[in-house]
MDAnalysis code that builds the backbone (N, CA, C; Angstrom):
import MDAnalysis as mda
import numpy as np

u = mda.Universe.empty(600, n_residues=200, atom_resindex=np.repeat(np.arange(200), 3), trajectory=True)
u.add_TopologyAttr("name", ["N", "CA", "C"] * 200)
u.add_TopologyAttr("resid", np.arange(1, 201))
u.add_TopologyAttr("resname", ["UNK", "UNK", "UNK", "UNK", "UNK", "UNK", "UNK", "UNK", "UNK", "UNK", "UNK", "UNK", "UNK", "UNK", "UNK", "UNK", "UNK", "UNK", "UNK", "UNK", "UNK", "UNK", "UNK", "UNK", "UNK", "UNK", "UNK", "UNK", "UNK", "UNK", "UNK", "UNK", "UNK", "UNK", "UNK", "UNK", "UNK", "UNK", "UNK", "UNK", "UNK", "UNK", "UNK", "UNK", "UNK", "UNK", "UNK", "UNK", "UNK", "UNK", "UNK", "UNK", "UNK", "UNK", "UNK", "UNK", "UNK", "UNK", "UNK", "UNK", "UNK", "UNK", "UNK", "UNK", "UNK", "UNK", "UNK", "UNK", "UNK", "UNK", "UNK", "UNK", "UNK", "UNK", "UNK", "UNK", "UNK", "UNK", "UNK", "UNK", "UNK", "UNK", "UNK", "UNK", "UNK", "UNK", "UNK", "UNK", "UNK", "UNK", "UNK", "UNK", "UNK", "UNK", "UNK", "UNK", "UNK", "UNK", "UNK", "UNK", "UNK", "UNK", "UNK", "UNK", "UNK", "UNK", "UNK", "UNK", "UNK", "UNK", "UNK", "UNK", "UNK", "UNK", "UNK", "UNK", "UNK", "UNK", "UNK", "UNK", "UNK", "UNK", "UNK", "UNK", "UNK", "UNK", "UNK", "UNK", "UNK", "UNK", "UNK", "UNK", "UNK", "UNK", "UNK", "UNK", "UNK", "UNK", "UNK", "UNK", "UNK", "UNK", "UNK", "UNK", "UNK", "UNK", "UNK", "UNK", "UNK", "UNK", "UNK", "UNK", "UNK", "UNK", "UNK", "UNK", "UNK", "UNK", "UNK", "UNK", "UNK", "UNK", "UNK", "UNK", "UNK", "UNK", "UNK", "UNK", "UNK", "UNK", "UNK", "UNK", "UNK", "UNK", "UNK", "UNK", "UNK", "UNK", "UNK", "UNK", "UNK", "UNK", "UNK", "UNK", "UNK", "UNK", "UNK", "UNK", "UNK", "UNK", "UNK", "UNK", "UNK", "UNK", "UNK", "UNK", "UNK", "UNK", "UNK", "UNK"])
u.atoms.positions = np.array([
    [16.022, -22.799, 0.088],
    [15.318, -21.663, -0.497],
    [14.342, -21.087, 0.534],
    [14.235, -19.583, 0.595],
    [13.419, -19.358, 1.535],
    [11.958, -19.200, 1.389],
    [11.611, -19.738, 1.714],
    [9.670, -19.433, 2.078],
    [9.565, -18.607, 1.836],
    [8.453, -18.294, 1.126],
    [7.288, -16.931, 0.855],
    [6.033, -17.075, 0.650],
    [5.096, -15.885, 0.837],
    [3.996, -16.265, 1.006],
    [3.389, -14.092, 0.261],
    [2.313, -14.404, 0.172],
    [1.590, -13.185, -0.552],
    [0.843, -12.549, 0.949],
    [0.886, -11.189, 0.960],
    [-0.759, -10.644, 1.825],
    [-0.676, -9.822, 0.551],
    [-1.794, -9.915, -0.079],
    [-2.688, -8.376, -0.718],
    [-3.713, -8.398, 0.103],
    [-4.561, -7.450, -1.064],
    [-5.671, -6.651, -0.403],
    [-6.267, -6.153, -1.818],
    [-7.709, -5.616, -1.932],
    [-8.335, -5.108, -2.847],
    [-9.072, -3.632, -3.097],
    [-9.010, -3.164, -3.866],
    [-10.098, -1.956, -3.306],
    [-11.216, -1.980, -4.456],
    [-12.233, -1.819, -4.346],
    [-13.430, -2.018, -5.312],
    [-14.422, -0.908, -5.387],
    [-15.078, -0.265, -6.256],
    [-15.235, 0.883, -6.362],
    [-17.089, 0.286, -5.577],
    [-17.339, 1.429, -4.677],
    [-18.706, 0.731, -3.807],
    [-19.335, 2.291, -3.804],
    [-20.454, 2.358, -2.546],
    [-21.470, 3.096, -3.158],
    [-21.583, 3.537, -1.187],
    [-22.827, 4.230, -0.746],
    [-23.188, 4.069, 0.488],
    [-23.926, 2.714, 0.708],
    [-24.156, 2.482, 1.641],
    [-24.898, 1.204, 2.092],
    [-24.676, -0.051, 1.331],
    [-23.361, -0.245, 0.317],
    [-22.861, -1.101, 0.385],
    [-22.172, -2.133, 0.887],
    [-21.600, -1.601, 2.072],
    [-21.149, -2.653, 3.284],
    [-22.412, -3.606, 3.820],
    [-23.968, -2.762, 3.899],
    [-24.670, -3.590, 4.451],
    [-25.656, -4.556, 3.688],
    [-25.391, -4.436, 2.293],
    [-25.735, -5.951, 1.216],
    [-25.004, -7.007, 1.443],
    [-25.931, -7.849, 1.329],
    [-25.814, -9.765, 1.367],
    [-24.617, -9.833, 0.496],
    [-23.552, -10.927, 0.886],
    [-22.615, -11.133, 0.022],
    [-22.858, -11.034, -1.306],
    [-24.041, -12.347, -1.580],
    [-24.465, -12.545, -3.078],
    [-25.743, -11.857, -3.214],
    [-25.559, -10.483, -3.083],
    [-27.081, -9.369, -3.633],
    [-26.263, -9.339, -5.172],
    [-27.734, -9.238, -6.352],
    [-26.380, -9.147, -7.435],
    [-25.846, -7.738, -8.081],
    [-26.237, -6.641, -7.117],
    [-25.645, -5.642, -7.396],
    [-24.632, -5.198, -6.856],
    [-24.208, -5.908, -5.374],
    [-23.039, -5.948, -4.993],
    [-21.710, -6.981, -5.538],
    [-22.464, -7.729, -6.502],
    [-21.407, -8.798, -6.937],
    [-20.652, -8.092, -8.131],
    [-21.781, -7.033, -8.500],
    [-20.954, -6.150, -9.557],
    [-19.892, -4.592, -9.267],
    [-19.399, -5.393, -8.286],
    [-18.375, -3.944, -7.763],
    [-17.005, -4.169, -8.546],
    [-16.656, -3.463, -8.832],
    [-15.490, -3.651, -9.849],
    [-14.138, -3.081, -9.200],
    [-13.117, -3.793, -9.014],
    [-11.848, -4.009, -8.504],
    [-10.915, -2.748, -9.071],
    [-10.509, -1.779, -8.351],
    [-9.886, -0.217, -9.068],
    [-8.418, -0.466, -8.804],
    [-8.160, -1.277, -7.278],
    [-7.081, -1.562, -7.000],
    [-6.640, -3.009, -6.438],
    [-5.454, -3.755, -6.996],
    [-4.826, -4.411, -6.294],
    [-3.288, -4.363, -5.404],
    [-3.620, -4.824, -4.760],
    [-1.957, -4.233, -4.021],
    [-1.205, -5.514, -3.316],
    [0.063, -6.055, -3.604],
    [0.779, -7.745, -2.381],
    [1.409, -6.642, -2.417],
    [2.379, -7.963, -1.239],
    [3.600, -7.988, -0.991],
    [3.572, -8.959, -0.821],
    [5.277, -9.751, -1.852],
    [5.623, -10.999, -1.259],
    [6.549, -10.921, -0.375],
    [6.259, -11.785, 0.841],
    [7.059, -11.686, 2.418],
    [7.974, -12.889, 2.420],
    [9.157, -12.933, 2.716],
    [9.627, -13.826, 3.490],
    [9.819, -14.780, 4.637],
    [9.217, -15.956, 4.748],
    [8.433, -16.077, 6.409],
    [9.298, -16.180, 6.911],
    [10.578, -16.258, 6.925],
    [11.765, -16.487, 8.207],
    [11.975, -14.873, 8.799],
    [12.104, -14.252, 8.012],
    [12.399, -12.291, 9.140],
    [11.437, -11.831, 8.757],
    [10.193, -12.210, 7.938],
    [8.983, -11.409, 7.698],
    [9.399, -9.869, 6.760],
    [10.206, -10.190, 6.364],
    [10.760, -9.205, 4.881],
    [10.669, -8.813, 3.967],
    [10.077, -8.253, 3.299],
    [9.665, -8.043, 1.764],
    [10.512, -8.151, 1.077],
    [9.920, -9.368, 0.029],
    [10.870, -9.669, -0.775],
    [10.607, -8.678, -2.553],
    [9.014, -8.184, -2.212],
    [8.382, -7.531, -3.574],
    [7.447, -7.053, -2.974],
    [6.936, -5.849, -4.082],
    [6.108, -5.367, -3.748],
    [5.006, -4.926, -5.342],
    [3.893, -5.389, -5.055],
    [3.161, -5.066, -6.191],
    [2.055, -4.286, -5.934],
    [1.622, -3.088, -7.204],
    [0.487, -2.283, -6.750],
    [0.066, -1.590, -8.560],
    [-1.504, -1.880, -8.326],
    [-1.452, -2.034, -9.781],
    [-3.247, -0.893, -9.640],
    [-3.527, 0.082, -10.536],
    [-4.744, 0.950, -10.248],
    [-5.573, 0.334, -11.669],
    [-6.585, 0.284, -11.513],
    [-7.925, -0.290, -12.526],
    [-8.802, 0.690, -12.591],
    [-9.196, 1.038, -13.852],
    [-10.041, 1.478, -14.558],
    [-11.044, 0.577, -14.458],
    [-12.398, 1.829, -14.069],
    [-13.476, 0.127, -14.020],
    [-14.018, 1.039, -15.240],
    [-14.607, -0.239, -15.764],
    [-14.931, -0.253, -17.070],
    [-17.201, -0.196, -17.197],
    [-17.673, -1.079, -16.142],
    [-19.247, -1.428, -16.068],
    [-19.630, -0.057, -15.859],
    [-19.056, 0.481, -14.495],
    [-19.683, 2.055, -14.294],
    [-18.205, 2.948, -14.132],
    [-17.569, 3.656, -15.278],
    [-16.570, 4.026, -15.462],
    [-16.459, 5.223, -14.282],
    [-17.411, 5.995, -13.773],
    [-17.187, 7.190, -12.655],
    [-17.114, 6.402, -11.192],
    [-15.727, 6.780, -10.604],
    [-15.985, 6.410, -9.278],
    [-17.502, 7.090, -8.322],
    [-17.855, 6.688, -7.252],
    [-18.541, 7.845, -6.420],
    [-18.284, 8.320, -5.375],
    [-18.587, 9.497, -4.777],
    [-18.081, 10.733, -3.742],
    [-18.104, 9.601, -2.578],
    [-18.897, 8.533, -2.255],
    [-18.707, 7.969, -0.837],
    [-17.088, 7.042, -1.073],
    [-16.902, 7.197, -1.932],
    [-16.223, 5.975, -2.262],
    [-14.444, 6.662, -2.558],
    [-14.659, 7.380, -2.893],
    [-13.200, 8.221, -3.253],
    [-13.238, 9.291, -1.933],
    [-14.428, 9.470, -1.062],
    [-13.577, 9.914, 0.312],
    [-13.459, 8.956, 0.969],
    [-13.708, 7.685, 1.129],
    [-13.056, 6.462, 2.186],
    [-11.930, 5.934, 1.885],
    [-11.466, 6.042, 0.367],
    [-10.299, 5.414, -0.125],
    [-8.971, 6.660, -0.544],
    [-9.462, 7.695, -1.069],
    [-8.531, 8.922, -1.399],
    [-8.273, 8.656, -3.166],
    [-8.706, 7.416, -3.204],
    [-8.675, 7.133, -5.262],
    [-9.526, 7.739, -5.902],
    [-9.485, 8.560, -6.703],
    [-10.177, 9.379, -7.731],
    [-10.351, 9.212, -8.901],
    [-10.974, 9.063, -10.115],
    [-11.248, 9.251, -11.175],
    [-9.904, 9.889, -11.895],
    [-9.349, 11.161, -11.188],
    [-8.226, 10.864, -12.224],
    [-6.549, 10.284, -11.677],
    [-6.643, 9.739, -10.842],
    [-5.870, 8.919, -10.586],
    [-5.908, 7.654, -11.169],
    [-7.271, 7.095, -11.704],
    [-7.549, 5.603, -12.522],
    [-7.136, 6.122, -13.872],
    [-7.557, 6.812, -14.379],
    [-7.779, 7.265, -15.563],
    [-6.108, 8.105, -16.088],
    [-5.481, 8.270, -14.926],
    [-3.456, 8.490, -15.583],
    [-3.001, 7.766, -14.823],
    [-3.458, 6.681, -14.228],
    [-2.275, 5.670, -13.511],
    [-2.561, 3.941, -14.034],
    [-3.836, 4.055, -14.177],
    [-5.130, 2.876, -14.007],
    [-4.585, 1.918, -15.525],
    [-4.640, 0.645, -15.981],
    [-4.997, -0.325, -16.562],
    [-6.172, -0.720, -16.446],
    [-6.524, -1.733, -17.307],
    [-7.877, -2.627, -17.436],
    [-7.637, -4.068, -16.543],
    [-8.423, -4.358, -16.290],
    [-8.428, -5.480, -15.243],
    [-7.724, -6.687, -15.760],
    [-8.418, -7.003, -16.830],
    [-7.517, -8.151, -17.188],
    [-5.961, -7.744, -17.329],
    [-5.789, -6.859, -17.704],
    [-4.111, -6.337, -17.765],
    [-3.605, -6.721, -15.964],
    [-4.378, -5.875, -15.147],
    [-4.119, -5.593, -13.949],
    [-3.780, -7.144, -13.262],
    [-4.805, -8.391, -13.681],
    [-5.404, -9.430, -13.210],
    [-3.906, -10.367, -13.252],
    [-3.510, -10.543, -14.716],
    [-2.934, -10.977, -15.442],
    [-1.521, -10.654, -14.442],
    [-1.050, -9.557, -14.433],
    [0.279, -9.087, -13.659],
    [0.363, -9.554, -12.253],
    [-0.768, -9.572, -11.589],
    [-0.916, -9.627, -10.270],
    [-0.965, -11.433, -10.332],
    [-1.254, -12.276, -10.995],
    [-0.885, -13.527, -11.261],
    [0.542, -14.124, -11.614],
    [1.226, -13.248, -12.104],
    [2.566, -13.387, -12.775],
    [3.737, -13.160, -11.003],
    [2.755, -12.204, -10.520],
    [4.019, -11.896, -9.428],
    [3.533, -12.707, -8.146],
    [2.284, -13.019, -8.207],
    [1.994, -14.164, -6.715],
    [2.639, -15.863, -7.287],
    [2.997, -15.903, -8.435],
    [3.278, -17.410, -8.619],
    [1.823, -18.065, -7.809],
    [2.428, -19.179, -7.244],
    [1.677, -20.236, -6.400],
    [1.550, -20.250, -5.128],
    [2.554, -19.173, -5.034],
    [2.520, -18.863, -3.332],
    [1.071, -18.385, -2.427],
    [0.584, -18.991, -1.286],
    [-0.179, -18.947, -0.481],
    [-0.744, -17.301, -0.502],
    [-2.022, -16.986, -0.415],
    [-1.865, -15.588, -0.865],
    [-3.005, -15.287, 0.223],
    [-2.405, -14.482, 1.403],
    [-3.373, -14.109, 2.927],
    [-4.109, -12.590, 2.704],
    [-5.235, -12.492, 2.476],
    [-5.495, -11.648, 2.753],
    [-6.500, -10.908, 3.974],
    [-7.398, -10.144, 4.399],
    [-7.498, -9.920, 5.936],
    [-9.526, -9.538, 5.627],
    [-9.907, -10.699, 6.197],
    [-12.133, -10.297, 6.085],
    [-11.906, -10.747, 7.438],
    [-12.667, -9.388, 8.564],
    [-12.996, -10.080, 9.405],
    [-14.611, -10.038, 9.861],
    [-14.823, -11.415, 9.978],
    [-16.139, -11.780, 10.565],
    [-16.971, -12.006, 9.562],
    [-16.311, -12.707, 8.175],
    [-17.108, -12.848, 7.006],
    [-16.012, -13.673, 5.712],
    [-17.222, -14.433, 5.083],
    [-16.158, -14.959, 4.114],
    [-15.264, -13.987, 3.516],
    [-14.314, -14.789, 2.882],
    [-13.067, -13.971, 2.221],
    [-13.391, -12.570, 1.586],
    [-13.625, -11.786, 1.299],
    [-14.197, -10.061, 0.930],
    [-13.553, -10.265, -0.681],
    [-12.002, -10.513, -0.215],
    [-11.184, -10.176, -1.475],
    [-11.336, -11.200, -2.423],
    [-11.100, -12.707, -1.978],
    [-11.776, -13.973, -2.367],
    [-13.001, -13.703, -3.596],
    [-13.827, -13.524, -2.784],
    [-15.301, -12.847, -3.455],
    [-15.419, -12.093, -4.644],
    [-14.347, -11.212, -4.771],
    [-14.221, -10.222, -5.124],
    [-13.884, -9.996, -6.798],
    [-12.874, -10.982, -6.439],
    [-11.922, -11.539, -7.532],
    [-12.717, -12.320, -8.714],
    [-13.247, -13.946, -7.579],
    [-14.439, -14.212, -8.593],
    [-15.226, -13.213, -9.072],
    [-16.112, -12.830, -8.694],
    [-16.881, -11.759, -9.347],
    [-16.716, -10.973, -10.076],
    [-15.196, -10.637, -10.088],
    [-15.021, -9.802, -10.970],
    [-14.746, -10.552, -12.327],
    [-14.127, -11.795, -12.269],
    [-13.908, -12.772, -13.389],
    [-14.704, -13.374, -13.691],
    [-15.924, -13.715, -13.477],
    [-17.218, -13.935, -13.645],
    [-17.564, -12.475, -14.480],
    [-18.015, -11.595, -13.813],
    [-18.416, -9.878, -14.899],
    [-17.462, -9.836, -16.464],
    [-16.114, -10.156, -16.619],
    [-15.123, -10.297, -17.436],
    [-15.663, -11.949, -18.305],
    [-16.307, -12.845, -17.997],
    [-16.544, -13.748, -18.152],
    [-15.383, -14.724, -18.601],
    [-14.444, -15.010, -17.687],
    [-12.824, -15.190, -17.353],
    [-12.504, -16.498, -16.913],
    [-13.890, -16.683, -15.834],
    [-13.942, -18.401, -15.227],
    [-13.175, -18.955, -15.157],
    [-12.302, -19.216, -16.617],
    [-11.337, -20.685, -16.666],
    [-9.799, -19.828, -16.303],
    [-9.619, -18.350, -16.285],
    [-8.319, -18.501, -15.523],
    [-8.208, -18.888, -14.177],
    [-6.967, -18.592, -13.657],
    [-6.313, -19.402, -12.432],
    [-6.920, -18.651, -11.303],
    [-7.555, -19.128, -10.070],
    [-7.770, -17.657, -8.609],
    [-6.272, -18.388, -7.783],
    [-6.045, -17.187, -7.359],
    [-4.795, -17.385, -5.905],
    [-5.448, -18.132, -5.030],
    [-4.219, -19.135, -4.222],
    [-4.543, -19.997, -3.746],
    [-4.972, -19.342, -2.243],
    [-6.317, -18.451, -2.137],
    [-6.929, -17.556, -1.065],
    [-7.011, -17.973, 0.576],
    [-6.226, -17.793, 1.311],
    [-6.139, -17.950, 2.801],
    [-6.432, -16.539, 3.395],
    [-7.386, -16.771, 4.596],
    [-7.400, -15.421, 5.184],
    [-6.713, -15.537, 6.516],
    [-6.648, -14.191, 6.642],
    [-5.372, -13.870, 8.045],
    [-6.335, -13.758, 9.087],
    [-7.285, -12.958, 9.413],
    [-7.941, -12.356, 9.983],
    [-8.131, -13.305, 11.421],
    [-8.717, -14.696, 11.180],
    [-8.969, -14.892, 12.533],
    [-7.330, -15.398, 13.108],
    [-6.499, -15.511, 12.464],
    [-5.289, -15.513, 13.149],
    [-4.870, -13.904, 14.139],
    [-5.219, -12.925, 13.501],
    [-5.141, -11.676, 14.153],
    [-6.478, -11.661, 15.480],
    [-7.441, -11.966, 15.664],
    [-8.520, -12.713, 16.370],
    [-8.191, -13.219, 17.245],
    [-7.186, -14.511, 17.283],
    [-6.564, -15.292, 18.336],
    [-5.588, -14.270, 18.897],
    [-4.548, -13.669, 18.321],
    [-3.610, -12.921, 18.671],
    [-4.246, -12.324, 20.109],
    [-5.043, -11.088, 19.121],
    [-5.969, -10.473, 20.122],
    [-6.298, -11.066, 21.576],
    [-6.792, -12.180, 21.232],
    [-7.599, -12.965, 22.290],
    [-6.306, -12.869, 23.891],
    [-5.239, -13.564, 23.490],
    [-4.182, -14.066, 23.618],
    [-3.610, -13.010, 24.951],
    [-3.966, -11.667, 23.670],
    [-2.998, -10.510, 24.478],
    [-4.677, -9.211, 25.597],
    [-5.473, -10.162, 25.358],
    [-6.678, -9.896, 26.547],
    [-6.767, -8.479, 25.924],
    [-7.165, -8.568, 24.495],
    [-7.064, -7.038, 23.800],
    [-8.724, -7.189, 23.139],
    [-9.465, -6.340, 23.672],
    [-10.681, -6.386, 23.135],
    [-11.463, -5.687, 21.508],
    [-10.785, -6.516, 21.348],
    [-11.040, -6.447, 19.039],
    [-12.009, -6.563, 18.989],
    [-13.551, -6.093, 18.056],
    [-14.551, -6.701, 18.121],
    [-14.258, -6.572, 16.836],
    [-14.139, -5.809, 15.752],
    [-14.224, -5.491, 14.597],
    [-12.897, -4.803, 14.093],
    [-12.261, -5.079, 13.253],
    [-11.023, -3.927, 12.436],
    [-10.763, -4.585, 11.057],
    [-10.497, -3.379, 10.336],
    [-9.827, -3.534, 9.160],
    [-8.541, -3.654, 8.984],
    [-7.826, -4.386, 7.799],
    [-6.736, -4.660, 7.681],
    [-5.915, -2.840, 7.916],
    [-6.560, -1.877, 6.810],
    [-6.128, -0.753, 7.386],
    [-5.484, -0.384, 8.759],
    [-6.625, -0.719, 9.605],
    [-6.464, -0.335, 11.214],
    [-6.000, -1.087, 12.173],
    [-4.991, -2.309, 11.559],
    [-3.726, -2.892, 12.787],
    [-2.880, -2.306, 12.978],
    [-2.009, -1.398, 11.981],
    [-0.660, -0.689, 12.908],
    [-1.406, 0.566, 13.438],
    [-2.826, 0.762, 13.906],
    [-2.626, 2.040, 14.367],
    [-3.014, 1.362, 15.862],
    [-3.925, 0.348, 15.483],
    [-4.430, -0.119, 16.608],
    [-3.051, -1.059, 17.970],
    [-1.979, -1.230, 17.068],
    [-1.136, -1.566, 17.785],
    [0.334, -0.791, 18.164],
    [-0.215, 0.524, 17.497],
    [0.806, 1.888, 17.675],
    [1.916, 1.994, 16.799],
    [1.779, 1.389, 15.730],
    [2.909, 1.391, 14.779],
    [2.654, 1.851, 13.414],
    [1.870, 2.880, 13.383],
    [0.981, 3.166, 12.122],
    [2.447, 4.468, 11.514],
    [3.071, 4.893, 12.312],
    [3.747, 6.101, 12.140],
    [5.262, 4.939, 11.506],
    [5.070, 3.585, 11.456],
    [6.348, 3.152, 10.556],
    [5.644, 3.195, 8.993],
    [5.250, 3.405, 8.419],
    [4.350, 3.623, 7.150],
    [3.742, 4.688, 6.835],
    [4.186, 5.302, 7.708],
    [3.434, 7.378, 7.214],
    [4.506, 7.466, 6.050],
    [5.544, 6.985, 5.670],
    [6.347, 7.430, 4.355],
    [5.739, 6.849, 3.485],
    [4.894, 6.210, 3.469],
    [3.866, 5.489, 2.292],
    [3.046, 7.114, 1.607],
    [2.916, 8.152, 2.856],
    [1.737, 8.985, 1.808],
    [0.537, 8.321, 1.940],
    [-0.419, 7.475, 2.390],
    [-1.319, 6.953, 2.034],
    [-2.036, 6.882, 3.733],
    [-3.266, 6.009, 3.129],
    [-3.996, 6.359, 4.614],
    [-5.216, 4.779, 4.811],
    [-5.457, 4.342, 5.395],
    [-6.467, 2.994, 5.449],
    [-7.572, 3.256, 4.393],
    [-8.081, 2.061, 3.447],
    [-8.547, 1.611, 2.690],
    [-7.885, 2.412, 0.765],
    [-6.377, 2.400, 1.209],
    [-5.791, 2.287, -0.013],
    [-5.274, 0.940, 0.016],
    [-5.277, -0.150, -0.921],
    [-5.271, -1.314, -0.771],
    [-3.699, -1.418, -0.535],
    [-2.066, -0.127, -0.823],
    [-1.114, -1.050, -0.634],
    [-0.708, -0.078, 0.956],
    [-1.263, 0.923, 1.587],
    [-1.610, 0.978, 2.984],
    [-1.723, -0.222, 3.596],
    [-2.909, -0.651, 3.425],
    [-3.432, -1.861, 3.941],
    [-2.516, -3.265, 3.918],
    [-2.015, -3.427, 3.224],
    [-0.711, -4.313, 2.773],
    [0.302, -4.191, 4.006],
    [0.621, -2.955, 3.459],
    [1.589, -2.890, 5.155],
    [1.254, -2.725, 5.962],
    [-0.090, -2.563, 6.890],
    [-0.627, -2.604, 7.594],
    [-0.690, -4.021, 8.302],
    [-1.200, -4.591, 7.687],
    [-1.370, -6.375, 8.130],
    [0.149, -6.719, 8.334],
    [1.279, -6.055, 7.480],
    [2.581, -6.499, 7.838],
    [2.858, -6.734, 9.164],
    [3.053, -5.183, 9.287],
    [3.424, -4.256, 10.925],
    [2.468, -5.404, 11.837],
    [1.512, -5.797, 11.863],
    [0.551, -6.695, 12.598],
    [1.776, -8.231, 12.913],
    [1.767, -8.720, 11.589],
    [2.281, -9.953, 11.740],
    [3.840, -10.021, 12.392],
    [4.538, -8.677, 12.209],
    [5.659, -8.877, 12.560],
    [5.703, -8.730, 14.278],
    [4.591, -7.628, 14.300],
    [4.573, -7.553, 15.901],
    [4.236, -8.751, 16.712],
    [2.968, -9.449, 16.237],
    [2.366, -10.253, 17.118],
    [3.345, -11.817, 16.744],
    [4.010, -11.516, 15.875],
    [4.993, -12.773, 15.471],
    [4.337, -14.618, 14.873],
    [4.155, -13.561, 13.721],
    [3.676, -14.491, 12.433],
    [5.068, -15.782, 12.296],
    [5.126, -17.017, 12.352],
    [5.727, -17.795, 12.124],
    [5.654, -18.936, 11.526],
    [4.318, -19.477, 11.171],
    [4.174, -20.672, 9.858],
    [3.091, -19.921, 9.569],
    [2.813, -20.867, 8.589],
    [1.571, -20.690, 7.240],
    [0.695, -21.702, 7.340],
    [-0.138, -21.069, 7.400],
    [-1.930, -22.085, 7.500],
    [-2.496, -22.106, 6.420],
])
């Protein structure tokens, strides 16, 4: 049977000067999750075997804001005719990762998406369901870097296929960095180039 493994990614509805709050400030713990987005990969040709992408209605502060829907391109009425409720959203996105290893991409900081998830199931007061079994990619893309004498100091999962010139295999997506299933294939195009081959 062949191996598989998850990369998602998250998108969470944020504010200005939210990037520069403490993990656990507790008004950043209340950012609420609008999007989730995998793909389950095949680790032998690095293949998609699925693809999941699911839009959330946040419910605590129901209006997205202007910093936040121009960094991502998600709007208010894109949640509101595409969007579910989280636990709906939560629930599905559990059903299609199974148990499989689930990578997603923080660099230079604990897990982002990790974080994220709790918190949001914590706000839902949810606790006793299941979290994905959370691995991050990031300092594997780090070493890569290192490797190929490529000076990375900082990037988002968004910004590996552009940063490695392959951003134009995913322009048929329509989409653009910090849409969470952009970002999905983004980290792909990464792993296939730099040649992802076991699981950590």
């Amino acid at each position: 049977m062949t191996q598989q493994f998850i990369i998602y990614d998250t998108e969470y509805a944020s504010w200005k000067g939210f990037i520069d709050l403490p993990l656990n400030d507790e008004k950043r713990k209340r950012a609420e999750i609008v999007q989730i987005a995998a793909l389950k990969i095949n680790l032998d040709d690095l293949s998609v075997a699925d693809e999941f992408n699911c839009y959330i209605k946040p419910h605590f502060e129901p209006k997205l804001t202007e910093y936040f829907t121009n960094l991502t391109g998600l709007t208010d009425e894109l949640l509101d005719r595409e969007g579910t409720d989280f636990m709906t959203a939560y629930g599905r996105f559990l059903h299609f990762i199974k148990k499989l290893p689930c990578y997603s991409h923080a660099w230079g900081q604990k897990q982002a998406d990790e974080l994220v998830i709790h918190n949001n199931l914590d706000m839902w007061q949810m606790q006793n369901l299941p979290e994905p079994d959370f691995r991050n990619i990031a300092p594997w893309f780090d070493e890569k870097y290192k490797q190929l004498n490529m000076n990375i100091t900082k990037q988002s999962s968004g910004q590996i296929g552009k940063i490695l010139g392959l951003d134009k295999e995913i322009a048929h997506l329509n989409l653009d960095e910090h849409n969470a299933l952009y970002d999905v294939y983004s980290i792909l195009l990464g792993l296939r180039k730099l040649g992802f081959t076991q699981l950590f």
